[in-house]
N, C-alpha and C positions, 0 to 999 in steps of 0.2 A: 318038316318045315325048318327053314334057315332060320334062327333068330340073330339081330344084329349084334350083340355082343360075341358070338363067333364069327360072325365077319371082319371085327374091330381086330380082337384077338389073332388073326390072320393078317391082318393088314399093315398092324404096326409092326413093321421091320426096321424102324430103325430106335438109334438110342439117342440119348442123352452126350454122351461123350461123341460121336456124329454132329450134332447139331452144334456141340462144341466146338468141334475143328472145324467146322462150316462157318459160323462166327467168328471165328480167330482168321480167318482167310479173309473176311467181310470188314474186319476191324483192319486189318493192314491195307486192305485196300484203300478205306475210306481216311484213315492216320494222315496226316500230313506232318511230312518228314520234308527237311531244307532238300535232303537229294532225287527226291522224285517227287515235288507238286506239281510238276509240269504236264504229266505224263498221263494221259488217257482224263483228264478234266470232265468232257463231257458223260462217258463212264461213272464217271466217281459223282458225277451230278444227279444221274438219273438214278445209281443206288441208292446215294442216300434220298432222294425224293420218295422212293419207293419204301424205303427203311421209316421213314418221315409218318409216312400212309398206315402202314401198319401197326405202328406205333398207337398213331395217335385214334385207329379204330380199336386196339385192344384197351385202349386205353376210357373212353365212353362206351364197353361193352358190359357184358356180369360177368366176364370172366377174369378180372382182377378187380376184387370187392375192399381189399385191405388199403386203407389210408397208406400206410406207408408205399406198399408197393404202387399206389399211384403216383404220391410225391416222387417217387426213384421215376418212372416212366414219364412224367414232368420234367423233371430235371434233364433226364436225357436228350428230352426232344429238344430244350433251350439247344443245349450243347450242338447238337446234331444241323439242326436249323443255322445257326452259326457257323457251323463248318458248311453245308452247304452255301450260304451265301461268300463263303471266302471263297471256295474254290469257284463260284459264279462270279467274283470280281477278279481273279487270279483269269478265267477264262478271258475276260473283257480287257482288263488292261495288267500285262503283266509287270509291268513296273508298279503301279502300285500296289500290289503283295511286295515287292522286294523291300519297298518304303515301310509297307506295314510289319511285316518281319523284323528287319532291324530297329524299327520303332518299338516295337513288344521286347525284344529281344532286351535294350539300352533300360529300357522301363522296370521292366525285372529288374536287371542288375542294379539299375538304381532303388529297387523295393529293398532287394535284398541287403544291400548299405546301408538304407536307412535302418533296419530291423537287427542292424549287426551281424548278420551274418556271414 
């Protein structure tokens, strides 16, 4: 008789460091960099929607029980949801991302004068 814990043991062929460079691939895509927001939009809308989903099911499931690691997976989703709604107005009108860029952009450096830096 098969038991499942040898099926399991059979099945997981991949690692940690895999899944890593799958994420480092998923992070660049999703990054928004001044030289390529332009470029595949609707792509980068439906990962991270789908990045969104997953999240926010592991996140109401038992399989992350630790206060903090929900906070961390909270936090994400703010972030994440955020850049999805940029790159979804970045799709609709692309002058205003360039407005909002140079605006974040001016806002910063004025943060950073006033804090002295």
């Amino acid at each position: 008789m098969v038991k499942v814990k040898d099926l399991f043991q059979n099945r997981n062929q991949f690692d940690a460091k895999e899944i890593g460079e799958v994420s480092k691939f998923m992070f660049d895509a999703i990054f928004f960099k001044n030289e390529n927001w332009q470029q595949s939009l609707e792509v980068r809308i439906a990962m991270l929607k789908g990045y969104i989903e997953v999240l926010r099911q592991l996140l109401f499931s038992d399989l992350v029980q630790s206060d903090a690691k929900k906070l961390l997976i909270v936090e994400t989703l703010d972030k994440l949801v955020a850049q999805k709604e940029l790159f979804e107005m970045a799709l609709k009108d692309e002058n205003a991302v360039k407005n909002l860029v140079s605006t974040a952009e001016s806002f910063g450096k004025k943060t950073l004068a006033a804090v002295g830096v």
